[in-house]
N, C-alpha and C positions, 0 to 999 in steps of 0.2 A: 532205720536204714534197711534198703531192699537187699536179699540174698545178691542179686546182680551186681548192685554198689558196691558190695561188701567184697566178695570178688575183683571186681574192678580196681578197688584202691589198693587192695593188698598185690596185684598184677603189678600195679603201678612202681609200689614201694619196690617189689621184687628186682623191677626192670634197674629201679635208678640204685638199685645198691647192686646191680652187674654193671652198669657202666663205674660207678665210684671206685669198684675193685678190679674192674680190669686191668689195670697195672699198679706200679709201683709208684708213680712220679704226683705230686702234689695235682690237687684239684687246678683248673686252668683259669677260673671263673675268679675275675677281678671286684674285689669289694671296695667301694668305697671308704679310702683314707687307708688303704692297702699299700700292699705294697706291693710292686708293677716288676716286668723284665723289659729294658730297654732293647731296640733294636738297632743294632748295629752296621759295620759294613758286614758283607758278604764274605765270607770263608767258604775256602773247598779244599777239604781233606780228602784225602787216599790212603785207607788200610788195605795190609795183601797178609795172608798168613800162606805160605807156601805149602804145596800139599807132601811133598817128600813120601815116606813111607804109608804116610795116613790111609788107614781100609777103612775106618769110619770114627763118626764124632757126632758126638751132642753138642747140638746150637739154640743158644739162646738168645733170640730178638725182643729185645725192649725198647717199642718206638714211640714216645709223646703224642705228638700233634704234628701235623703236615702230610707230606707227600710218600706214600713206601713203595718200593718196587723189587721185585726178588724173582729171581729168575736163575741159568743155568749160565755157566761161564765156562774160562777155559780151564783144560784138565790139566793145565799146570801148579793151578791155585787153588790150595782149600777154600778161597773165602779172597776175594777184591770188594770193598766196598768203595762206593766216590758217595760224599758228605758236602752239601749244599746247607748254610744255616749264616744268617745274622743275629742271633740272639748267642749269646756269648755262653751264657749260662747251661744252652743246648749243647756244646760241645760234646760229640761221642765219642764213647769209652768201648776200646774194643780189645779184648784178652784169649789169650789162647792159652791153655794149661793144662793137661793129661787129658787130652781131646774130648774137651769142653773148651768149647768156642763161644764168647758173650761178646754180643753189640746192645750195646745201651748207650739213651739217651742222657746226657748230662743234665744234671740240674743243682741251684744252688737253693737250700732248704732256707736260705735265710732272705733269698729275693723270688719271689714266687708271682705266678697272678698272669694272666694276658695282658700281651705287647697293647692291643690294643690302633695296633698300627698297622694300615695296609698290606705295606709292603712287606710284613714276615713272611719269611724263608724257611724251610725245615724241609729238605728234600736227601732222601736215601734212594741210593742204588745200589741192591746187593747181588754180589751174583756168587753159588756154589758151583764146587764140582762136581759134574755127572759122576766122576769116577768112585767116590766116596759115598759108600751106605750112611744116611743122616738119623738122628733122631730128632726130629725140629720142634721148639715151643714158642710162638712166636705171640707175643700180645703188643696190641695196638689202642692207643687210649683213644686218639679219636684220627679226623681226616679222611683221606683216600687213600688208597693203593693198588696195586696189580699184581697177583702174587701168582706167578706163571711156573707151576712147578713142574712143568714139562722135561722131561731128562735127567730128573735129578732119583739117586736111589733113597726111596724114604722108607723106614720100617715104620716110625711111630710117628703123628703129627697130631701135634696139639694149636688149636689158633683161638687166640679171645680177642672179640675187637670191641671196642667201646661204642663209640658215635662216626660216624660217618657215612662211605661210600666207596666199597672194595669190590674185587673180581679175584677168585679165584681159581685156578683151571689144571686143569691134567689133559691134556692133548693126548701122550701116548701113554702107551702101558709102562707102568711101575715096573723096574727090574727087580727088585729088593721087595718081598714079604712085608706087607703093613700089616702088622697085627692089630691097632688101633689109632682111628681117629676121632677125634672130640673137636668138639666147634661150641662155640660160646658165645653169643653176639648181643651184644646190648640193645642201644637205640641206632644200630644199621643199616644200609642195605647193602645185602653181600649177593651174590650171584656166581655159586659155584657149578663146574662146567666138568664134566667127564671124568666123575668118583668112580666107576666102572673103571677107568682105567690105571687108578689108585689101587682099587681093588682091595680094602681094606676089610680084615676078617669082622672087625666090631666098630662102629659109628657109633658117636651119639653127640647129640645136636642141643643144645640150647638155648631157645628164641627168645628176644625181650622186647621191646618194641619196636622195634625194625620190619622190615620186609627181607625175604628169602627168599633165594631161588635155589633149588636143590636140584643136581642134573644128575641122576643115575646111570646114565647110558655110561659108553663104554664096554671094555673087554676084559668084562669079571672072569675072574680063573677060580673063581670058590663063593659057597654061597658063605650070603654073610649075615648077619641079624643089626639093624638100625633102629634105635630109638632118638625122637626127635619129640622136643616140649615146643612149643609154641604159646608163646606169649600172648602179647596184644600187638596186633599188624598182621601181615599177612604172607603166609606159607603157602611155597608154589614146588609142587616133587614132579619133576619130570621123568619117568617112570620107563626101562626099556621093554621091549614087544619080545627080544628073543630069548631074557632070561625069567625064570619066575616069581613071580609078586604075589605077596599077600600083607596087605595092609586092614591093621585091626587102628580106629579111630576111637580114642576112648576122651572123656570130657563132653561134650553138649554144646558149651557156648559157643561157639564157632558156628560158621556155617560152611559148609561142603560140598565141593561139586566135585563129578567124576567123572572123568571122560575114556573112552575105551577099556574100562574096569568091569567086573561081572561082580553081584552081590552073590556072596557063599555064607548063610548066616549072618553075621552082624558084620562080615569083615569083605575087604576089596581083593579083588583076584583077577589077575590077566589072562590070555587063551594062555599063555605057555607053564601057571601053576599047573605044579602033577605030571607035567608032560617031558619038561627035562630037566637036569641032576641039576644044576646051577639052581639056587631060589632066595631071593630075597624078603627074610621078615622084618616085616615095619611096622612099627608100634609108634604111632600118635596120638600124641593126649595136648588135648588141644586149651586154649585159653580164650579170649575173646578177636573175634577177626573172620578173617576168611581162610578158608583151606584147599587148595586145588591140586585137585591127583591128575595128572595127564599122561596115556602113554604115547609113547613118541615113538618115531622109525629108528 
C-alpha cells in the first residue's frame, strides 16, 4: 500500500469517527430487521425560561437530525424555543438549573434507526437574549441549520456538526470577551461569516470531510492565534486586508492557492503584517484536498 493510501484511509477512518461522536443520540442508519422510529402526527412545543435576574448562563444544545436555527430574541427571555417534530421518540428536553440551560433532543434507546419516511419533521427555533453573557456548546449530528449569532454576548463557543449543511454568522461585534472558539465539523458543509466580529482571542477548527468556508473579516479588537486541520475536502479562509496575517501551511498533501498574500519564508503574509498592532496567526496543517487563502476588502 502507497504512503498516499495509507494516509487516505486513516483521513477517512478519522473523519467517520467525528461524525459517529458528534453527539450523544444513537446512530440514524437503519439496518435491516432493525428496528425503526415511526412517524407521526405533527407536534409543536413552546419552551420559554424567563431571563429575571440572569447576567449569564451556559447553554447546552443537543440536536439529532433536521432542521436548527438560533438566532437573538427578545430581552425578556433567557431562552423561547418553538419545536416542530412528528417522531415521537424526538420529543425535546429542555432544563434550566443553576444557569445551565440544556435543549436536547429526545430519544428512545430501545426504538432507534431512520423513519425512513418522507415526510419527517425535526425543526428547532431557538432564540437567546442579547442581554445575557452565554457560554454556548452546541452539537449537531447531522441536517441543516442557521446559526445567526448576531447580538448575542458570547464569551466561549464550542460548535460540532456531524453531516449536513450549516451557516454560521456574526454580523456585528461581540460585546462580551470570547476567549475561545472551537469548531468541529465532520462530513459538512459550514460557511462561517464575520469571526472578526466574534473576535475570539483563540480558535481552533477541525476539518473532516466536508467543505469550509472561513470568513475572517470583521472588527477584530485583539489579535488572535488560529489553528485550523483540514481533513479531506476543501478549506476556503477568507482573510481580511486591514488587519495582519500570517499563515504558516504545514502537511503537503493538499494543494494551495493564494491570492493577495506575499511569501515570507515558508509562510503567507498580507501588506498589513508588521504594519499594525492587530495580527492574526494561522497555522494550517492540511490533509488531502484543496486549500484557498483569499484576502478580501
Amino acid at each position: 500500500m502507497t504512503k498516499i493510501a495509507i494516509v487516505l484511509t486513516a483521513l477517512v477512518l478519522m473523519v467517520s469517527t467525528l461524525a459517529c461522536c458528534c453527539c450523544t443520540f444513537p446512530a440514524t442508519i437503519n439496518i435491516d430487521g432493525g428496528p425503526t422510529i415511526e412517524v407521526g402526527d405533527l407536534q409543536e412545543d413552546e419552551e420559554r425560561v424567563p431571563l429575571g435576574e440572569t447576567a449569564s448562563a451556559t447553554v447546552d444544545v443537543l440536536f439529532g437530525t433536521g432542521e436548527l436555527e438560533i438566532s437573538a430574541g427578545d430581552t425578556d427571555d433567557l431562552f423561547l424555543g418553538t419545536f416542530l417534530y412528528n417522531v415521537g421518540e424526538w420529543e425535546p428536553r429542555v432544563s434550566y438549573t443553576d444557569g445551565r440551560l440544556t435543549i436536547q433532543q429526545g430519544y428512545d434507546e430501545e426504538a432507534w434507526g431512520w423513519p425512513g419516511d418522507e415526510g419527517i419533521r425535526n425543526e428547532w427555533d431557538l432564540r437567546f437574549s442579547p442581554e445575557a453573557v452565554l457560554d454556548m456548546d452546541i452539537k449537531a449530528g447531522a441536517g441543516q441549520g442557521e446559526l445567526d449569532l448576531t447580538g448575542l454576548q458570547i464569551e466561549k463557543l464550542d460548535v460540532d456538526l456531524g453531516a449536513g449543511d450549516f451557516t454560521l454568522s456574526f454580523d456585528e461585534p461581540n460585546t462580551a470577551e470570547m476567549s475561545r472558539f472551537t469548531l468541529d465539523v465532520g462530513a459538512a458543509r459550514l460557511e462561517i461569516a464575520g469571526v472578526g466580529n466574534a473576535s475570539p482571542e483563540e480558535m481552533v477548527v477541525q476539518g473532516g470531510a466536508g467543505e469550509i468556508t472561513l470568513d475572517l473579516t470583521g472588527d477584530w479588537t485583539r489579535s488572535a492565534d488560529i489553528e485550523v486541520t483540514a481533513g479531506v475536502g476543501r478549506l476556503v479562509l477568507r482573510l481580511p486586508e486591514d488587519v495582519g496575517v500570517r499563515v504558516d501551511v504545514e502537511g503537503g498533501l493538499a494543494n494551495v492557492e493564494a491570492s493577495g498574500l506575499n511569501r515570507s519564508g515558508g509562510d503567507y503574509v498580507n501588506d498589513a503584517y508588521d504594519e499594525v498592532e492587530i495580527e492574526l496567526d494561522i497555522v494550517v496543517t492540511t490533509g488531502i484536498g484543496q486549500v484557498d487563502l483569499e484576502v478580501v476588502d
